[in-house]
C-alpha positions as CSV (number, residue, x, y, z in Angstrom):
1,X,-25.5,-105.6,120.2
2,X,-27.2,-109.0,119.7
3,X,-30.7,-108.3,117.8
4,X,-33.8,-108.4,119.7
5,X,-36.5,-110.4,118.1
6,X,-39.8,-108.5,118.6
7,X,-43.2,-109.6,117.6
8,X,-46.4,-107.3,118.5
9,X,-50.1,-109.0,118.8
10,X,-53.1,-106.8,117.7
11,X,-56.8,-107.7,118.0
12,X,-58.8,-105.8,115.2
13,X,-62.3,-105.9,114.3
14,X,-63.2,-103.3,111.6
15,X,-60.8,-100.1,113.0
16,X,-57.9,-100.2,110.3
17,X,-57.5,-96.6,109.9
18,X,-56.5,-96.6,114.3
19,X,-54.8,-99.8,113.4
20,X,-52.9,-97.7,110.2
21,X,-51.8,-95.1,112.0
22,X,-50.7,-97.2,115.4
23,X,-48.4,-99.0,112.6
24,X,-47.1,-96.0,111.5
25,X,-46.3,-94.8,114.7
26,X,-44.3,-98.1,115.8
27,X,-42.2,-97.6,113.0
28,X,-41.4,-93.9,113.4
29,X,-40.6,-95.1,116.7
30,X,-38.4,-97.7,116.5
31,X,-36.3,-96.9,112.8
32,X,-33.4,-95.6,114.1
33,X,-33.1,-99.1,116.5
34,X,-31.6,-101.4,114.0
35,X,-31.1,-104.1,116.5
36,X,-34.9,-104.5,117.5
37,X,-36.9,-106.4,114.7
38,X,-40.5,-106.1,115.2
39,X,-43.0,-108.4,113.5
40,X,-46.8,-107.2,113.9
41,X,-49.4,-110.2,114.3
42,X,-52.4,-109.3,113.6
43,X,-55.9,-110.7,115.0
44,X,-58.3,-110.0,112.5
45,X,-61.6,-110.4,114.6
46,X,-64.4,-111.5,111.8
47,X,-64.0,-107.7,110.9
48,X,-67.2,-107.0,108.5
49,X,-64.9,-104.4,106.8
50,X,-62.4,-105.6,104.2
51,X,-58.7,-105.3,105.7
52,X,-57.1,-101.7,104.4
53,X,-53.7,-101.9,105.3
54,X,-51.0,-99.3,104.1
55,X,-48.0,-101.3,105.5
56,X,-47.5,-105.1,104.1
57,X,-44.0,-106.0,105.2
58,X,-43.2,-108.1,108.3
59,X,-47.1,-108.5,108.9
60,X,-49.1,-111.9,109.1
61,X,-52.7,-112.2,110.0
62,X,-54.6,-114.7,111.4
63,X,-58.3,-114.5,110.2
64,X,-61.0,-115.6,112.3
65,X,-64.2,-117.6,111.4
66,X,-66.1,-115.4,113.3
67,X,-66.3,-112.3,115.4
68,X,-64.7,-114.5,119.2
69,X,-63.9,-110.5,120.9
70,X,-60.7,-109.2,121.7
71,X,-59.7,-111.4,124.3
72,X,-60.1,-114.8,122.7
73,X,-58.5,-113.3,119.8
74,X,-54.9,-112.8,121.8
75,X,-55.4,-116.0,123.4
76,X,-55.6,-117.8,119.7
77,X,-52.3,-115.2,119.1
78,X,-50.7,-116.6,121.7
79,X,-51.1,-119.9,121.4
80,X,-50.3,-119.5,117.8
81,X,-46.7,-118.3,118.6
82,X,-46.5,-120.8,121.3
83,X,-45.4,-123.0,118.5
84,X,-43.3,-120.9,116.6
85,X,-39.6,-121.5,117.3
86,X,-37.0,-119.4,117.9
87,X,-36.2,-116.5,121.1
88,X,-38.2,-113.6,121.0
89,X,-40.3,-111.0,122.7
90,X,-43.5,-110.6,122.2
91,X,-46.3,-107.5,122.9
92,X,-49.7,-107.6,123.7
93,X,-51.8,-104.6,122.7
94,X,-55.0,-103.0,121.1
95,X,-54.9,-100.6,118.2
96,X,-57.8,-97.8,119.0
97,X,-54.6,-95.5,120.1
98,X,-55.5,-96.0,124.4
99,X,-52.1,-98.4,124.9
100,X,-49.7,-95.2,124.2
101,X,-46.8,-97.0,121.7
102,X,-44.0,-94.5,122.7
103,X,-44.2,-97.3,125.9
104,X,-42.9,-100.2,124.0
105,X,-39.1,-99.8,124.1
106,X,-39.4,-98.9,127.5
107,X,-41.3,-102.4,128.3
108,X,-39.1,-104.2,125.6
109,X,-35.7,-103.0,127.6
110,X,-37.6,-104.4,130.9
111,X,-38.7,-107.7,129.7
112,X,-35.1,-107.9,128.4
113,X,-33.7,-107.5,131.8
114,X,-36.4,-109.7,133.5
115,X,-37.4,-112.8,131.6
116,X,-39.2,-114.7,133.4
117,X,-41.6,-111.6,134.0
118,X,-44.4,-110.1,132.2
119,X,-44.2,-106.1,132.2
120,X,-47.6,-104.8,132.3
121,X,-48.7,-101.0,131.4
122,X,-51.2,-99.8,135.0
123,X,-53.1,-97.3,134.6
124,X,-52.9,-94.0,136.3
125,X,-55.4,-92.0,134.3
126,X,-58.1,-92.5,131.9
127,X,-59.2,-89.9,129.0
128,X,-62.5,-91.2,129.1
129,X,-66.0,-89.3,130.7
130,X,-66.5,-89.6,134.5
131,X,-69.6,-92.3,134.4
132,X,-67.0,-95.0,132.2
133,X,-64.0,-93.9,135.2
134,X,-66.8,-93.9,138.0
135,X,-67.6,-98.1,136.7
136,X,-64.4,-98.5,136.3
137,X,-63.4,-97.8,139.6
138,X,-66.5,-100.1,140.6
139,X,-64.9,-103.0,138.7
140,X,-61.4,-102.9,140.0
141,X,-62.6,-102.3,143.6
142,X,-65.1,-105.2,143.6
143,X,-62.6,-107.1,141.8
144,X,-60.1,-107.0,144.6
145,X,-62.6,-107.3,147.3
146,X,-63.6,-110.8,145.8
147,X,-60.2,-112.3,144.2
148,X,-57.4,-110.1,146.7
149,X,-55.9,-109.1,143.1
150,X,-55.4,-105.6,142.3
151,X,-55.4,-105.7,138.4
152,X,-55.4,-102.0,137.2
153,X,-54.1,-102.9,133.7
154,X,-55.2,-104.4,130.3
155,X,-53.9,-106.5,127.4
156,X,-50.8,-104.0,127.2
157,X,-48.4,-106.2,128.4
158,X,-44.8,-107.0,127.3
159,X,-42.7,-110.4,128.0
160,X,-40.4,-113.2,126.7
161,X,-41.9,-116.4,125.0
162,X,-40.9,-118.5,127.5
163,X,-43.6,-117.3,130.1
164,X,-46.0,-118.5,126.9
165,X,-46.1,-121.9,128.4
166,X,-47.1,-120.3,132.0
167,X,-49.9,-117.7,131.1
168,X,-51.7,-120.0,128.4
169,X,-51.3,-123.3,130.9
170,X,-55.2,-123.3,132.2
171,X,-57.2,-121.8,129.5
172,X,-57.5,-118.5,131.7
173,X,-56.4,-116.5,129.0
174,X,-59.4,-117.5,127.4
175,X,-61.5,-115.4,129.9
176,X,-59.2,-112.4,130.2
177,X,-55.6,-111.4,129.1
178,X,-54.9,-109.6,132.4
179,X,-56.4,-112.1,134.9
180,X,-54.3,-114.8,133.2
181,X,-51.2,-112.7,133.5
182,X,-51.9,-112.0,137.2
183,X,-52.7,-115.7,138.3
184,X,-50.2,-117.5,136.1
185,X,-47.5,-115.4,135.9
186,X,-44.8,-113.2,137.7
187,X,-45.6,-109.3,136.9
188,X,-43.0,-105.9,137.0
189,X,-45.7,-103.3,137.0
190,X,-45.2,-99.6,134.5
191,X,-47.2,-97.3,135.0
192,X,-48.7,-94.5,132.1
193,X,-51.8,-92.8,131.0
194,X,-54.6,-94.4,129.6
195,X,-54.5,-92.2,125.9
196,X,-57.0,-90.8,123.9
197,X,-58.6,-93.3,120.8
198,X,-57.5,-92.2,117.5
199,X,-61.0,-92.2,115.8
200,X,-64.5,-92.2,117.3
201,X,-65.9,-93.6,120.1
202,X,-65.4,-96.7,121.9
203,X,-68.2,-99.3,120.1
204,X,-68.7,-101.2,123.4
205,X,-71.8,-101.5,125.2
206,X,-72.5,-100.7,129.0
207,X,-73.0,-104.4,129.4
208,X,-70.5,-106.0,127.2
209,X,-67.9,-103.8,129.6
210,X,-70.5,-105.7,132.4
211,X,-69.3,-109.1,130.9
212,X,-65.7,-108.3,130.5
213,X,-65.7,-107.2,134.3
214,X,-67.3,-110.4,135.1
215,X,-65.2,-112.5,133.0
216,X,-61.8,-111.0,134.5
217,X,-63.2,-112.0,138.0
218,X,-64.6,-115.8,136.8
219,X,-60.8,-117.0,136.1
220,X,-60.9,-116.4,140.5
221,X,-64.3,-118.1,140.6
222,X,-62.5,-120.2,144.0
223,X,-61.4,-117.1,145.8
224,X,-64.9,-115.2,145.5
225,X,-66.4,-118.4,146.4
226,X,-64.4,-118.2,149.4
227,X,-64.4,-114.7,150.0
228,X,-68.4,-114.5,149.6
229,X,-68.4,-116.5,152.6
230,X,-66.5,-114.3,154.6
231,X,-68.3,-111.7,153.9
232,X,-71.2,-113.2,154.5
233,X,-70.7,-114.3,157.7
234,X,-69.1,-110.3,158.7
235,X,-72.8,-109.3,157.5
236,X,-74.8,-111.6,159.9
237,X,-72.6,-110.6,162.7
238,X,-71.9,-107.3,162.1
239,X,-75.1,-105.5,160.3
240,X,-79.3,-105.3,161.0
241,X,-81.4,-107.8,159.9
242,X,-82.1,-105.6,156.7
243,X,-78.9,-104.7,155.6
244,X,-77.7,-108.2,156.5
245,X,-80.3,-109.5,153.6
246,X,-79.3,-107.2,151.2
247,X,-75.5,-108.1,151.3
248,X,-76.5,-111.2,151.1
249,X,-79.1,-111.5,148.0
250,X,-76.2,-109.0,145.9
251,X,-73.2,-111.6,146.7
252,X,-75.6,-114.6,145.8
253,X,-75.9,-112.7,142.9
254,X,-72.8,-111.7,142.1
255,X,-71.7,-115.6,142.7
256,X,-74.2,-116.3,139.9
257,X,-73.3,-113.8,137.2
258,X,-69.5,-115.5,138.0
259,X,-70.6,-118.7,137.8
260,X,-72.7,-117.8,134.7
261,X,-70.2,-116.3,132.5
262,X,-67.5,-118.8,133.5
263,X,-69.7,-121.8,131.6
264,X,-70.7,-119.4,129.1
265,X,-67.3,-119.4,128.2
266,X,-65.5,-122.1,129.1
267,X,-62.6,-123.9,126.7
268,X,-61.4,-127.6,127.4
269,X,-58.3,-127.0,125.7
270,X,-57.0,-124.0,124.5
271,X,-54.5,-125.4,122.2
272,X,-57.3,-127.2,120.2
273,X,-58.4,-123.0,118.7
274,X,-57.8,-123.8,115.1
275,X,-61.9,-124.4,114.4
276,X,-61.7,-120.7,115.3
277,X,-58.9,-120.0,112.3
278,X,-60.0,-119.3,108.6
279,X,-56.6,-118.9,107.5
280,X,-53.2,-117.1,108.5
281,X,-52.1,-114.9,105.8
């Protein structure tokens, strides 16, 4: 059987012991599958903690010049092996222990079959407390409402290199790994439990998540412009002068946040990332 050329991108800032013991369990995973050859990329996020890592073979790291979040970091990942030659596969995940690695032979096998299609890892349940599920559900409701895209997964995604040149062709990977995988690119969708994190607690904020929902929905920023307007115009026929209002003013609103976090953010040209490198070790 002709070897399979794997490479796995993982944003870190600061957790190496979760990021140790994900490493550990790849290879545990995958050592009696001689033909796969995985090659671990990591994104090391402006982490204030010096890198521990038990494992040195068949890693490289990309240091960044400051702390960019887990999202710009894969997109710098990906654009860095957009320019490596050579066929291979490449993964997209996070190292707390939530994107469950017993997954990735399964997605590997499936983006082997279908390449021109990125495999992404949905959702079905969520290990977390019932106010983070409750939001969640908010955000992935609201978000469909607005941009008609049902995007119930994250940055664990699987797919060959040659759908690099789709997902990273408007700089909407900048913004949000999933939204650029949805708009840019074909998807086969797997479906597994959000796991457990290996140590602690998520360090994220209620409105950082705020921002990331936000940012997932700016890469749509035409369809909820578009969408607003329909529902604005259901409002004033359908509903009281009141509750009319009130859709209204939260839409406007909403519109602005978009708006907002989509200049906040914005790239010219994603390929132009290496101000944001230190080195690559």
């Amino acid at each position: 059987m002709k070897s399979i050329n794997h490479v796995i991108i993982i944003p870190v800032y600061n957790d190496w012991d979760s990021l140790n013991k994900l490493l550990s369990k790849i290879d545990n995973i995958f050592k009696n599958q001689r033909f796969i050859k995985n090659k671990i990329l990591i994104i090391n996020d402006n982490s204030s903690k010096k890198v521990q890592l038990r494992k040195k073979n068949k890693i490289n790291i990309i240091f960044l010049k400051k702390n960019l979040g887990s999202q710009k970091a894969i997109s710098i990942g990906l654009e860095y092996l957009k320019k490596v030659k050579g066929d291979f596969y490449i993964t997209v995940m996070d190292c707390d222990g939530e994107d469950n690695p017993l997954k990735l032979k399964t997605m590997l096998i499936k983006a082997k079959r279908f390449k021109n299609s990125i495999i992404t890892s949905n959702r079905l349940q969520r290990e977390e407390s019932w106010i983070v599920i409750f939001f969640y559900k908010i955000h992935l409701n609201l978000t469909f409402m607005f941009t008609l895209k049902w995007i119930s997964f994250g940055n664990f995604s699987t797919f060959h290199k040659r759908n690099l040149q789709k997902l990273l062709s408007n700089n909407c990977s900048w913004y949000a790994h999933s939204s650029a995988v949805i708009k840019n690119c074909e998807i086969i969708r797997t479906y597994s439990k959000r796991e457990k994190r290996y140590f602690g607690k998520s360090k994220l904020s209620f409105f950082s998540l705020v921002e990331h929902s936000l940012r997932v929905n700016s890469v749509f920023y035409k369809n909820i412009f578009f969408m607003s307007i329909f529902y604005s115009l259901v409002s004033v026929i359908l509903l009281p002068a009141l509750f009319e209002s009130i859709i209204i003013a939260s839409i406007v609103f909403f519109n602005f946040c978009v708006c907002f976090i989509k200049y906040k953010h914005r790239i010219t040209n994603l390929s132009d990332n290496k101000k944001y490198i230190k080195k690559i070790s």
